[in-house]
C-alpha positions as CSV (number, residue, x, y, z in Angstrom):
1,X,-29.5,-22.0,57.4
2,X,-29.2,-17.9,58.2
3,X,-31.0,-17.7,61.9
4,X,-34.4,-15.9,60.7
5,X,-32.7,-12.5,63.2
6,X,-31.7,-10.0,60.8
7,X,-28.1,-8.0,61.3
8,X,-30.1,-4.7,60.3
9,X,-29.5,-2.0,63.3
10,X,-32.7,-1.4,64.8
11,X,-34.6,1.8,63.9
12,X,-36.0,4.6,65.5
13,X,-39.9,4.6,66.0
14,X,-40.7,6.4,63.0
15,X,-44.5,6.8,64.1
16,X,-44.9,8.0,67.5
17,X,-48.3,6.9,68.8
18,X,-49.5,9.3,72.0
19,X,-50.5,7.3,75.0
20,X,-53.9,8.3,75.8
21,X,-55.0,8.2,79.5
22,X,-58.5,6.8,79.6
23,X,-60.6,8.5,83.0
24,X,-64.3,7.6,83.9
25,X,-66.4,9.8,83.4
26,X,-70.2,10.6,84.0
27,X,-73.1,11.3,82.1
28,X,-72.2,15.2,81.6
29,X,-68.9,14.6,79.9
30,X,-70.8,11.7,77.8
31,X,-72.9,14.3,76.6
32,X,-70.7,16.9,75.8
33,X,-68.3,14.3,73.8
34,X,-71.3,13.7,71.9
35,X,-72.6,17.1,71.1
36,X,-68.2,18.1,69.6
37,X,-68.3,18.6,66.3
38,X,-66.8,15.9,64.2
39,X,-62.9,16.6,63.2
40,X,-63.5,18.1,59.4
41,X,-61.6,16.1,57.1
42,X,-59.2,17.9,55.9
43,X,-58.2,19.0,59.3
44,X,-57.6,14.7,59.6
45,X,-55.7,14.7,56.4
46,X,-53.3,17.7,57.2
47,X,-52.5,16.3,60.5
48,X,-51.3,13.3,58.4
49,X,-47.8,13.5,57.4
50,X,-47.6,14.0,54.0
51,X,-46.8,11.1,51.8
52,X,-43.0,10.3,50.7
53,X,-42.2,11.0,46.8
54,X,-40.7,7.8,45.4
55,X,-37.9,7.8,43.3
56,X,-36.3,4.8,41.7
57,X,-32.6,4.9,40.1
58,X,-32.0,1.6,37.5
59,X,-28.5,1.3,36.5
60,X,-28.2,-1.7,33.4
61,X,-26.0,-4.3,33.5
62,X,-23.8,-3.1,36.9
63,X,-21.9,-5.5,39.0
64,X,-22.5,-6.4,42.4
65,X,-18.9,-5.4,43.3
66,X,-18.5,-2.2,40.9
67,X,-20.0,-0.5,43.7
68,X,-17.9,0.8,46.7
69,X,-20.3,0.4,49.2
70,X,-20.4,-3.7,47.9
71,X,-16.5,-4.0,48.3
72,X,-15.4,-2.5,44.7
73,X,-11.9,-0.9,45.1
74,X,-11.2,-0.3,41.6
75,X,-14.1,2.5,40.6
76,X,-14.9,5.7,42.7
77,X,-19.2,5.7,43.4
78,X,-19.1,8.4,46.1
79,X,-22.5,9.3,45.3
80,X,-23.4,5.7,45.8
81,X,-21.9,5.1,49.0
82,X,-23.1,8.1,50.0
83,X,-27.0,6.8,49.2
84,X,-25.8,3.9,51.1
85,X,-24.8,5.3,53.7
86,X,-27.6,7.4,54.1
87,X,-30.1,4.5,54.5
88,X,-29.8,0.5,54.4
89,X,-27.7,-1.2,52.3
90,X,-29.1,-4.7,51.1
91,X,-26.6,-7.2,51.0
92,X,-28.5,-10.3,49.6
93,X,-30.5,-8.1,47.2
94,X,-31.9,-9.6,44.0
95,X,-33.4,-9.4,40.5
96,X,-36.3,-12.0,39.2
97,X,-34.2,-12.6,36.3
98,X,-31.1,-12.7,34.9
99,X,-31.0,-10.4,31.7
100,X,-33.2,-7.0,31.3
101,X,-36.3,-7.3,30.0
102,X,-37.7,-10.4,32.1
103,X,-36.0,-8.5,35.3
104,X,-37.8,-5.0,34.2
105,X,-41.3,-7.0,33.9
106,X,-40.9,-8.7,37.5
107,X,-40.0,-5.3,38.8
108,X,-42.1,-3.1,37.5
109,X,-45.4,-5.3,38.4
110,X,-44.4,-6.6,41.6
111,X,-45.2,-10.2,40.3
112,X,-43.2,-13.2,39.3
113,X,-43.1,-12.4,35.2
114,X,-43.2,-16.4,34.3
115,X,-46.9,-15.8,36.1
116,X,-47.8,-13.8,32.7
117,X,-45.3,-15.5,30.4
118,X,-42.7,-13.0,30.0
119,X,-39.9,-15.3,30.2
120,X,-36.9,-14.3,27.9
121,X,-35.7,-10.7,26.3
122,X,-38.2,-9.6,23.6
123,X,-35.1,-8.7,21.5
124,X,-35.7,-10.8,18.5
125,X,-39.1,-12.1,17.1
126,X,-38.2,-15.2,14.8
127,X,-40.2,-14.6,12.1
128,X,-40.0,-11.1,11.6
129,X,-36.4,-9.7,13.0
130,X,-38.3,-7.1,15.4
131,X,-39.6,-7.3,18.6
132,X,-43.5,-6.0,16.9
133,X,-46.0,-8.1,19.4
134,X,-44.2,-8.8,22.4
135,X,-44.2,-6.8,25.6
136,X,-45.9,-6.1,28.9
137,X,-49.0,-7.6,29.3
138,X,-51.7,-4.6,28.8
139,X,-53.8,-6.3,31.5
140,X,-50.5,-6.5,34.2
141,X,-50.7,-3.1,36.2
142,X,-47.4,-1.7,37.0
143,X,-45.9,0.7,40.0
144,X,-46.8,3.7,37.8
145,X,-50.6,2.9,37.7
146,X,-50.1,2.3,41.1
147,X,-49.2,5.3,42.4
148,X,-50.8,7.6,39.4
149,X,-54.1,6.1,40.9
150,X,-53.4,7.7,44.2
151,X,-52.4,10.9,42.9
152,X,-48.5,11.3,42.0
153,X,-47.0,12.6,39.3
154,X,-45.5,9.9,37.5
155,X,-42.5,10.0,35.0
156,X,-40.0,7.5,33.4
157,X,-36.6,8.4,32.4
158,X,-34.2,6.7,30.3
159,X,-34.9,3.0,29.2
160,X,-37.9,1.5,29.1
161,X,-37.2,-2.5,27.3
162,X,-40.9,-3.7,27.5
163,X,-42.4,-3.4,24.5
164,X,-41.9,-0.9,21.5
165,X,-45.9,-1.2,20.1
166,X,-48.4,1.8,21.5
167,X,-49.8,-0.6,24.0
168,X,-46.6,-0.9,25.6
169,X,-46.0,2.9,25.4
170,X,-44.8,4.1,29.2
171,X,-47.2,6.8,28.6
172,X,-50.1,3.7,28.5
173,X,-48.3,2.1,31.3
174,X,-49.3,4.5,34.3
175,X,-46.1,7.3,33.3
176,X,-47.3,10.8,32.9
177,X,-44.4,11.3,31.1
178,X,-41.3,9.5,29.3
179,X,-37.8,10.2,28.2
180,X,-36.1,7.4,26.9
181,X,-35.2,4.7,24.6
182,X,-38.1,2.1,24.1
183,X,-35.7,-1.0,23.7
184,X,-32.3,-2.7,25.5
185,X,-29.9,-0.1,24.4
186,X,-28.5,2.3,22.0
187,X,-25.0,4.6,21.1
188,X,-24.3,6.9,23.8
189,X,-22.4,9.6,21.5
190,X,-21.9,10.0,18.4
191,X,-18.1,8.3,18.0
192,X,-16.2,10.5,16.2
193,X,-17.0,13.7,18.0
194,X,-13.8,14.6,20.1
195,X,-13.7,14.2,23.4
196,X,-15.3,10.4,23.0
197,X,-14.4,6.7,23.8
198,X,-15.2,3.5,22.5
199,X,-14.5,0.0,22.9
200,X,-13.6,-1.4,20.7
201,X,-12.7,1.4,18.6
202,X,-13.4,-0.7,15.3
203,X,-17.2,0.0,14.1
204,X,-17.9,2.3,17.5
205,X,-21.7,3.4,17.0
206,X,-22.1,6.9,15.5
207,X,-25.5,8.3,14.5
208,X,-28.5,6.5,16.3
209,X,-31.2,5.6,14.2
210,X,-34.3,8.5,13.7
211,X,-37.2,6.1,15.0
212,X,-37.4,2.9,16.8
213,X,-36.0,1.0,19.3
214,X,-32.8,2.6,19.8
215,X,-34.3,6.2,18.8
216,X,-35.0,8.6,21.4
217,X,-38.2,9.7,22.3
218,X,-39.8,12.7,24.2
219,X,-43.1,11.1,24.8
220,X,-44.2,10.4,21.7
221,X,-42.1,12.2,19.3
222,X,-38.7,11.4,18.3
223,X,-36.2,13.7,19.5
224,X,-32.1,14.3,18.4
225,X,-29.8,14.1,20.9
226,X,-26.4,15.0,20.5
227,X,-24.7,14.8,23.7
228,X,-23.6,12.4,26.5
229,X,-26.6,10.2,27.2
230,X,-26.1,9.3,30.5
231,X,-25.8,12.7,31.5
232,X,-29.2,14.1,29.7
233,X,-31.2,11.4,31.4
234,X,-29.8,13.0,34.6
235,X,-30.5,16.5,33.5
236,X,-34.3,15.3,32.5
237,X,-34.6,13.7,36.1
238,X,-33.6,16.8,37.7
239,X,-35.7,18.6,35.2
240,X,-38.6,16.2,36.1
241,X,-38.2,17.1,40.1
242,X,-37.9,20.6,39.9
243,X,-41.4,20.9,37.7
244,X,-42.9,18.5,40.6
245,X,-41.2,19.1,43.7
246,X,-44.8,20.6,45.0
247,X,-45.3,16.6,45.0
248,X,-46.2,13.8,45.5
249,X,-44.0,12.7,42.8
250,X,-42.5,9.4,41.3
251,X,-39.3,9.6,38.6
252,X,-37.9,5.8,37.6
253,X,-34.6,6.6,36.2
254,X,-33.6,4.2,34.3
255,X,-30.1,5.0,32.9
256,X,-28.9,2.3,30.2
257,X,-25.4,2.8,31.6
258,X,-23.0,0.6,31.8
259,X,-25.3,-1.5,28.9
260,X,-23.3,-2.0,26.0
261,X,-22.0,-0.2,24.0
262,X,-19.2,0.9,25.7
263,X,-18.9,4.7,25.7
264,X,-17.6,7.2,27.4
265,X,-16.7,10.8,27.5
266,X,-13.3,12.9,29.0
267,X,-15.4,13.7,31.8
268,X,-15.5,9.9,32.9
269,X,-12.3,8.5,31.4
270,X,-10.1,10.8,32.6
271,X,-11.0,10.1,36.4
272,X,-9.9,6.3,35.9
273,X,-6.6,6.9,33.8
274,X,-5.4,4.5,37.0
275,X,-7.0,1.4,34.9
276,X,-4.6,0.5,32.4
277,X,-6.8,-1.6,30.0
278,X,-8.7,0.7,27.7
279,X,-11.9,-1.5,27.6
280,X,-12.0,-1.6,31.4
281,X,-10.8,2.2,31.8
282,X,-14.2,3.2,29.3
283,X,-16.4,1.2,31.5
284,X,-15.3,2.4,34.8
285,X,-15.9,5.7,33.0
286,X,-19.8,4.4,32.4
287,X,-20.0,3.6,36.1
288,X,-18.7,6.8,37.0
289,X,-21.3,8.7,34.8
290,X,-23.9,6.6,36.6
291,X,-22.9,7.6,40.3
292,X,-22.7,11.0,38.9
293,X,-26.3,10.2,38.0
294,X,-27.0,9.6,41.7
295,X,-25.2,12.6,42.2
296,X,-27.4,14.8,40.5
297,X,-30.5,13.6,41.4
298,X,-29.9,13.7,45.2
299,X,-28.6,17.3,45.0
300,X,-31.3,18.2,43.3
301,X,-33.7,16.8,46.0
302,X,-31.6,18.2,48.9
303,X,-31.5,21.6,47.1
304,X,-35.5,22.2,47.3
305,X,-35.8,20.2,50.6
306,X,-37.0,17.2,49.3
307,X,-34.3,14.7,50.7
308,X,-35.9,13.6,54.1
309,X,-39.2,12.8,52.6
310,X,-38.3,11.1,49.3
311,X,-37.9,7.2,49.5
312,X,-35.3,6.5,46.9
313,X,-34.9,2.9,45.8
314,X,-30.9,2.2,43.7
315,X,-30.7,-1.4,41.6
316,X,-29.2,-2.6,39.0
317,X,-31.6,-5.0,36.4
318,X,-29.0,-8.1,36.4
319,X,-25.0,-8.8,36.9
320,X,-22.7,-7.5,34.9
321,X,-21.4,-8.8,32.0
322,X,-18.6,-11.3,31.2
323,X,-18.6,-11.6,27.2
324,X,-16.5,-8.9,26.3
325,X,-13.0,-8.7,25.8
326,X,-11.0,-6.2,28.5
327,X,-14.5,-4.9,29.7
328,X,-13.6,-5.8,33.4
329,X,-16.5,-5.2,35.3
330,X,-16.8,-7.4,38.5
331,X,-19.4,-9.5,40.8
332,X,-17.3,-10.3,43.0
333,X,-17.3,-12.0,45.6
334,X,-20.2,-13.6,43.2
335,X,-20.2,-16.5,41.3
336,X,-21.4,-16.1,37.8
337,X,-23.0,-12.8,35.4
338,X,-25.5,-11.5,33.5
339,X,-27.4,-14.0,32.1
340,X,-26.8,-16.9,35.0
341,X,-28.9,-17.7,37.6
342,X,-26.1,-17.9,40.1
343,X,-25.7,-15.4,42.2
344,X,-23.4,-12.8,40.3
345,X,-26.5,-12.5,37.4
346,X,-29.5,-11.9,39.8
347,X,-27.8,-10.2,43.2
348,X,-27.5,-6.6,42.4
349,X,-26.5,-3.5,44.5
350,X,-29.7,-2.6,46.1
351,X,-30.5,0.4,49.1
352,X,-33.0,1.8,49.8
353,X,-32.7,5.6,51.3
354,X,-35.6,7.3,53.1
355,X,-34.6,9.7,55.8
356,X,-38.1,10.3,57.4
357,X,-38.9,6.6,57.4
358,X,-35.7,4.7,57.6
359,X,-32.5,3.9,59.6
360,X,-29.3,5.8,58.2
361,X,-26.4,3.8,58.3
362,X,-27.8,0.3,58.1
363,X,-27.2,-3.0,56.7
364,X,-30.1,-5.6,56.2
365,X,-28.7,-8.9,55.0
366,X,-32.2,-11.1,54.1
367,X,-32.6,-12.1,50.9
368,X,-35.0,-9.9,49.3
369,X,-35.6,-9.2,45.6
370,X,-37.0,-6.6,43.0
371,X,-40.4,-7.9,43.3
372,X,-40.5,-6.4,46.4
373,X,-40.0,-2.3,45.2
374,X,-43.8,-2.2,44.1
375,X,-45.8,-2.9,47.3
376,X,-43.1,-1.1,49.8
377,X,-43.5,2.2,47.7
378,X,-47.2,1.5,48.1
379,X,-47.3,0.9,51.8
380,X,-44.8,4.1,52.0
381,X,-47.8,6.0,50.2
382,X,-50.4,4.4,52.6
383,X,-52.1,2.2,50.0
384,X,-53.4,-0.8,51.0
385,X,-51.6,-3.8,50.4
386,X,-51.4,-5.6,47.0
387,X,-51.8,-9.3,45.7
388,X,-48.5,-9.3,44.1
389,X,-45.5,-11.4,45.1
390,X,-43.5,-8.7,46.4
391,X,-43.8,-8.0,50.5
392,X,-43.7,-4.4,52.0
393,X,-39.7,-4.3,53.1
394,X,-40.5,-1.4,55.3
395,X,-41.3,-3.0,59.2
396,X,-38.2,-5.5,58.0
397,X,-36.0,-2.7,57.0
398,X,-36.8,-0.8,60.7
399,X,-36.2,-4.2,62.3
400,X,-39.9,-4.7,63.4
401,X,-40.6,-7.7,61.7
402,X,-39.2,-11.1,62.9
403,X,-37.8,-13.3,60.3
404,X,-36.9,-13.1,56.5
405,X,-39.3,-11.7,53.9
406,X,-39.4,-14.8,51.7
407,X,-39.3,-18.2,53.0
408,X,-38.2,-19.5,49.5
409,X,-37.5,-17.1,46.0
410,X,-37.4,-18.6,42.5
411,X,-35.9,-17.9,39.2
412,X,-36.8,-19.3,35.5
413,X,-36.0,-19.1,32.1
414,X,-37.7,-22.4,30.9
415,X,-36.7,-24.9,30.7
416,X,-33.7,-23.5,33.9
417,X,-34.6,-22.5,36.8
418,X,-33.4,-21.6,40.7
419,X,-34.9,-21.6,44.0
420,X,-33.4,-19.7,47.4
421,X,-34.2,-21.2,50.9
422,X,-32.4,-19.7,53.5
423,X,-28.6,-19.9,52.6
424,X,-29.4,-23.1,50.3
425,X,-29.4,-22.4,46.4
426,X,-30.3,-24.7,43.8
427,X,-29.9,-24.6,40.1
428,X,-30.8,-26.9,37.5
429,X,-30.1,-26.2,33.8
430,X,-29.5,-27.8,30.7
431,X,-26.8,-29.7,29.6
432,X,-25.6,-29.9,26.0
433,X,-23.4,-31.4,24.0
434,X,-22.6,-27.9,21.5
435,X,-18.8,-26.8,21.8
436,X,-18.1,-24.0,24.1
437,X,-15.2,-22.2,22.1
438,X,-17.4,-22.5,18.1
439,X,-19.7,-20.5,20.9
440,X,-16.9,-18.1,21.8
441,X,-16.5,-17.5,18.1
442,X,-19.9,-16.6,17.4
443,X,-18.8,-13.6,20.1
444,X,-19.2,-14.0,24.0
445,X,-20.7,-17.6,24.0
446,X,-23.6,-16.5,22.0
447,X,-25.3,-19.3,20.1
448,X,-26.7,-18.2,16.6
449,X,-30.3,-16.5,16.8
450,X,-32.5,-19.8,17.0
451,X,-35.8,-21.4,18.3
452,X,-34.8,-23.5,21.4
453,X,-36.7,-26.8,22.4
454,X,-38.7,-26.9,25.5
455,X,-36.6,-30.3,26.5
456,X,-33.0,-30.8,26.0
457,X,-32.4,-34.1,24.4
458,X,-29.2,-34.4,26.9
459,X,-30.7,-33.5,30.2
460,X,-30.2,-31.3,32.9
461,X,-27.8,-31.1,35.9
462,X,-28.7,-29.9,39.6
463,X,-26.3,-28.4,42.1
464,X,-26.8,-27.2,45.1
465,X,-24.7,-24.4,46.8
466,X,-24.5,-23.8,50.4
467,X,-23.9,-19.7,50.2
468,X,-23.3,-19.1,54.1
469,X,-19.8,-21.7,53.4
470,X,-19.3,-20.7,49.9
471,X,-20.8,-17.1,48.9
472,X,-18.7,-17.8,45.3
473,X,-21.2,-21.2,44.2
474,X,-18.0,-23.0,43.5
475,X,-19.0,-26.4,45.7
476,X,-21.8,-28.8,44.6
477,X,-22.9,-30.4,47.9
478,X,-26.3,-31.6,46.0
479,X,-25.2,-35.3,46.8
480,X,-24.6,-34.9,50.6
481,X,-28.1,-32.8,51.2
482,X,-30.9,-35.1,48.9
483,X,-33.5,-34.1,51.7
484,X,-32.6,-30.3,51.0
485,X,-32.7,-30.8,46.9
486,X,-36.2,-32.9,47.4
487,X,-37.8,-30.3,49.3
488,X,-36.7,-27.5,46.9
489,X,-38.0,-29.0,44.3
490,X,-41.2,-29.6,45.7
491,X,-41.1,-25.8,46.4
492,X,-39.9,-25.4,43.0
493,X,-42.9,-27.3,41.6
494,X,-45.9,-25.8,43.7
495,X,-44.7,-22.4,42.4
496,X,-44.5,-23.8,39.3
497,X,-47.9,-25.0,39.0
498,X,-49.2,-21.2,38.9
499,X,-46.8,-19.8,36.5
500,X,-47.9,-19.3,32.6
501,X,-46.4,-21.0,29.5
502,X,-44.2,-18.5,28.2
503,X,-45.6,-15.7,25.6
504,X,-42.6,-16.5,23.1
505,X,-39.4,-19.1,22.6
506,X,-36.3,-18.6,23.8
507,X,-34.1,-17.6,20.3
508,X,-31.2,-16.5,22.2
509,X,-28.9,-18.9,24.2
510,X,-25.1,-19.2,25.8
511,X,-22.9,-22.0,26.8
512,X,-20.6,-22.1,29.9
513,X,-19.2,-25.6,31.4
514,X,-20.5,-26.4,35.3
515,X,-18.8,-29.1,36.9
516,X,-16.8,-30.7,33.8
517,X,-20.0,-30.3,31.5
518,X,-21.4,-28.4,29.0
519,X,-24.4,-26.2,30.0
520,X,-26.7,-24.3,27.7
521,X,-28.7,-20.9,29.3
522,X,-31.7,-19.2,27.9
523,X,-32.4,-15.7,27.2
């Protein structure tokens, strides 16, 4: 197991205390201490230093090694690497779930989403076709409410993916304001306008539809827009900072890029002619409008002096993808994507940047996870700590805390599920006896839209994956560690015990083969 001593380079005291020389001193001075006049109040708060603004950037669906700064070769991020480089780079970073919505509810509430029931994507309600019904919890508060409560400005950008009913509205959920797209995704660009990309070129999206899901909406009117997606989220975040950079502000941007579909513009494609497959060229395109993204919003903090005091938080919501042909996006050296509960679905790029507060230049190599975003932005804005599952990363991201953050982490999507002790991961998951390439037919190992049983009438299988030796998950040592896969399953079970039966069934599976068998995941 990792020694509990983090690699992180040790911070600078951030908050100087001054050492105060304690005299005697006789009845006189007693008496004039006690006739000063108390400090007003606001002289106490202006001496304070003024609290950070909080920005979080979501890419969808990027891979662990698409990112410079995580090893990727193939696509430029400068503006990434620059964030990275800026402040710590997280290493063993992670998401609470493998696919987008159930990821987006852990983050956003600082709690383990099976504690509610929001196990799966809310994508497809059996009955009725839409997702009418299901979303965030009215009664979970989120990082918005949060932070509204103590006084920021609070606005969402760009995709939101829990809940489409007025209850779920962002604008109910603790956002000031909202930009965006209420569900997992929509076009980009109109396809046939010049100047565009698609793959596959055969049925590329054109016109987005004028309400719903995949409509945009300007707070709570649908709005038309005609160019580049990616790149008006980033003009509304900049838009968003300038109208608030008297502060204290927080902006989640939340680009859908590089979510399916894949789109692109000139801009974007023609800085990675160098990748010869057009699928792959168009998404490295996506991941360059996303660090151009970064870009913009970084400038646009440094340009009105905002930089040093803003703690900005980059992620990804789960792995990228591995279901569409010549779409080469990478996880590497990760095992595993979107969807999976090894590593390459739920470790993400993740840095945190904060100038005033944080080391520059530093790499923090605990596992941590998304859950964690919500109470560090609180303690950042001085709020008192939280009964969520998340821990305040901030005295372990300056090296003042000895040890990890989480003793164990845990993953479900019912009936599956994976715990993290130290190096040790386990999985369990279904078996099945459904054929893997009738799956690959129905397009990317999608199984039909259908209600899943709780209990798979051919078991589950359990592996165990010793990530200091074997960072790729591709050695099952279960059978020489049975000590290690008891007490993780104890572990697994205790946490268990406090989780909620999920809010809907899982309609939405994939097949992959583990070890010579057939294994069915939920979504």
């Amino acid at each position: 197991m990792r020694n509990p001593t983090s690699t992180i380079a040790i911070a600078p005291t951030f908050a100087l205390a001054a050492a105060v020389s304690i005299g005697a001193c006789g009845p006189a001075e007693e008496a004039r201490e006690a006739a000063r006049p108390a400090e007003p109040a606001a002289a106490a708060e202006a001496a304070a230093p003024p609290r950070p603004n909080v920005v979080l950037i979501m890419a969808d669906d990027l891979g662990y090694g698409d990112v410079g700064a995580y090893g990727g070769d193939a696509i430029a991020t400068p503006h990434i690497d620059a964030l990275a480089a800026a402040g710590v780079r997280l290493t063993d970073g992670h998401v609470s779930a493998a696919v987008c919505s159930p990821s987006r509810a852990g983050l956003v509430t600082g709690r383990y989403q099976s504690r509610f029931g929001y196990e799966y994507n809310p994508s497809f309600n059996f009955a009725s076709g839409a997702e009418a019904g299901r979303g965030l919890p009215v009664d979970e508060a989120t990082f918005a409410d949060v932070l509204r409560e103590a006084g920021y400005a609070t606005g969402l950008v760009g995709k939101w993916h829990l809940g489409i009913d007025d209850q779920f509205h962002p604008m109910n959920r603790g956002f000031d304001e909202f930009f965006g797209i209420f569900g997992g995704g929509t076009s980009y660009i109109d396809s046939r306008l010049p100047g565009t990309h698609s793959w596959p070129a055969e049925g590329a999206p054109t016109e987005r539809p004028a309400e719903g899901a995949r409509a945009i909406m300007d707070g709570r009117d649908y709005v038309e827009v005609p160019e580049y997606l990616t790149d008006v989220f980033a003009a509304k975040a900049v838009d968003f900072i300038d109208r608030h950079a008297g502060g204290p502000f927080f902006l989640m941007l939340s680009l859908n890029a590089p979510h399916t579909p894949i789109q692109a513009t000139d801009e974007y494609v023609d800085r990675n002619l160098h990748i010869e497959a057009e699928g792959a060229r168009i998404y490295a395109a996506m991941v360059s409008s996303v660090d151009d993204a970064v870009g913009d919003v970084v400038g646009a903090l440094r340009e009105r002096g905002l930089d040093g005091n803003t703690l900005i938080f980059f992620i990804s919501d789960n792995g990228c993808i591995n279901y569409m042909p010549d779409v080469i996006c990478t996880n590497a050296p990760l095992s595993g994507a979107k969807r999976y509960h090894l590593e390459g679905g739920i470790r993400v790029p993740f840095i945190v940047t904060w100038p005033d507060g944080l080391p520059g230049g530093a790499v923090y190599d605990e596992p941590v996870i998304s859950l964690d975003i919500l109470p560090t932005m609180a303690a950042a804005a001085g709020l008192p700590p939280r009964d969520v599952d998340g821990v305040d990363l901030l005295p372990h991201l300056r090296g003042e805390a000895e040890g990890p953050p989480h003793e164990f982490l845990f993953w479900r999507s019912a009936p599956n599920f994976a715990v993290r002790w130290g190096d040790w991961k386990l999985w369990r998951v279904d078996l099945t006896t459904r054929d893997v390439a009738d799956a690959m037919d129905a397009g990317g190992r999608l199984l039909p839209i259908e209600e899943y049983p709780a209990v798979s009438e051919f078991g589950q299988t359990t592996v165990l994956y010793d990530l200091a030796a074997d960072i790729g998950e591709r050695e099952n040592v279960a059978d020489r560690h049975p000590d290690v896969v008891e007490r993780m399953e104890a572990e697994r079970a205790a946490w268990a015990a406090g989780l909620a039966e999920p809010m809907w069934t899982s309609s939405r599976s994939t097949l992959d083969t583990l070890d010579g068998q057939t294994i069915q995941l939920y979504f």
